[in-house]
Structures are given as C-alpha cells and as structure tokens.
C-alpha positions in Angstrom: 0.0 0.0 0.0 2.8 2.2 0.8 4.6 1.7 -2.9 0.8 2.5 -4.0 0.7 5.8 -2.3 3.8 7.1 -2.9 3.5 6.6 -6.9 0.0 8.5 -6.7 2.0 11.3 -4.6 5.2 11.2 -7.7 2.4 10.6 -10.3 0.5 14.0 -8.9 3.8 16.0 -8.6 4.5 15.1 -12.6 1.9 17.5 -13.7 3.1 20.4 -11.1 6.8 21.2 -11.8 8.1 24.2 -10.1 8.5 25.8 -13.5 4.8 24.6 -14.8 1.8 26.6 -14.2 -0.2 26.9 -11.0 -3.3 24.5 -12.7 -3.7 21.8 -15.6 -7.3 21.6 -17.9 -9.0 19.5 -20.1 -11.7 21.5 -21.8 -14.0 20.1 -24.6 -17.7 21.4 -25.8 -17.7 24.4 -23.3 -17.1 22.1 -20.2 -13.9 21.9 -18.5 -12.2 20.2 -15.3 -9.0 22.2 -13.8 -6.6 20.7 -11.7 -4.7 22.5 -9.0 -2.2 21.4 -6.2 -4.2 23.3 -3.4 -5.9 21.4 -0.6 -9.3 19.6 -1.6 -12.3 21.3 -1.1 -14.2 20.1 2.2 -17.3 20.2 0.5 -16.3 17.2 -1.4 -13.8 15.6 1.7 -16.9 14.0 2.7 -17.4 11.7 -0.1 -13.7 10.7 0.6 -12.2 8.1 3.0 -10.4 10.0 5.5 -7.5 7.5 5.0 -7.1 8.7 1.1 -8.1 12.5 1.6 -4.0 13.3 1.8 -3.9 11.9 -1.7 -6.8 14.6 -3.1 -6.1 18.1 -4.3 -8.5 20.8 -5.2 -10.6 20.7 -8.7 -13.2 23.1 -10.4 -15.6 21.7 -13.3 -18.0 23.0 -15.6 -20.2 20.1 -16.7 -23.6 21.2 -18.5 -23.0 24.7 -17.8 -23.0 24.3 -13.9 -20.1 24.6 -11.9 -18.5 22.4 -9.3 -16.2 22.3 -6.6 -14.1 18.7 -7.6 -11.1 17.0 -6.0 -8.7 14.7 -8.1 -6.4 12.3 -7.6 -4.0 9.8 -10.3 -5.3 6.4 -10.3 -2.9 4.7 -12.9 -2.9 6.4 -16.1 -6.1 8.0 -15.2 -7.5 11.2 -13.1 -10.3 10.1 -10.6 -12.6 13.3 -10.1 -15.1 13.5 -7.3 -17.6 16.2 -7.4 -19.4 18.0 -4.9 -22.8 16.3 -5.3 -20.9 12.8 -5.2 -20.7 12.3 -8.7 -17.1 11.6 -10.2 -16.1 10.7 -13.4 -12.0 9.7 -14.6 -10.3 11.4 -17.4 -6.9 10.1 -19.7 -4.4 12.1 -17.6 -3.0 13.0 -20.9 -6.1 15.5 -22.0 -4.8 17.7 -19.1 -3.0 20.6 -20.8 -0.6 23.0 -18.9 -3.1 26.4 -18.3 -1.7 29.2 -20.8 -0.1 27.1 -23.3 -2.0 25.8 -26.3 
C-alpha cells in the first residue's frame, strides 16, 4: 500500500513542476475540469475516506454549464474526479494541458 501511495503522490507531482503553471485543464464542448495542487475542497472531503483524503487536491468543473467544486487524484494512467454532489467521473491524464499554453 505504501509503494501505491507514494506513486500516486510522484504521479500528482509530474503535472506540477516548479516551472509549470499553477493549474492543468481539459476542456472540450464548453465544459472543463482544472486541476490544482491546493488542498481539496471540504465540501467534497466528505465523499472521501479520511485515510485517502491526503492523496486529493482541489478541482473546479464546468459540466452542463454548472459549476462544481471537484477534488482529483492519479489512479494509474487516469484522473479520478469527485464532485461536490458525489458524482465523479475519470479522465486520460493526458487531456490535461498546462493552463496558458496551447
């Protein structure tokens, strides 16, 4: 478990290099997720174990025009994203484009 946890922790840390920017996107149709390396939201701590919630950082969406507080982790190749109503959803960890750069 350990070995899991610290690749999730070097997996996170690959998209925030201290000369990257501040938040990562994926944006398609008008709807977007952001990624930042801030804390999670609380609003959406609840829907996490309290043993993983070191392993979430801070998320916004826009899904359907309506925005959401999010958290995200890496799970493999992949972006787990937990809403604030509950819902989540996982994204290609590749679609996540440096914000500012084309």
């Amino acid at each position: 478990m350990k070995t899991f946890i610290a690749f999730i922790v070097a997996a996170s840390a690959a998209f925030f290099t201290p000369a990257s920017a501040q938040s990562v996107s994926a944006r398609q149709n008008g709807e977007s997720v952001t990624l930042t390396k801030e804390a999670c939201s609380k609003k959406v701590k609840k829907y996490i174990r309290e043993t993983h919630r070191s392993m979430f950082f801070r998320a916004t969406a826009v899904v359907k025009g309506k925005a959401f507080e999010a958290c995200w982790t890496i799970a493999g190749h992949e972006v787990l994203v937990i809403f604030d109503d509950g819902e989540y959803a996982v994204f290609p960890s590749d679609i996540f484009k440096k914000d500012g750069s084309l």
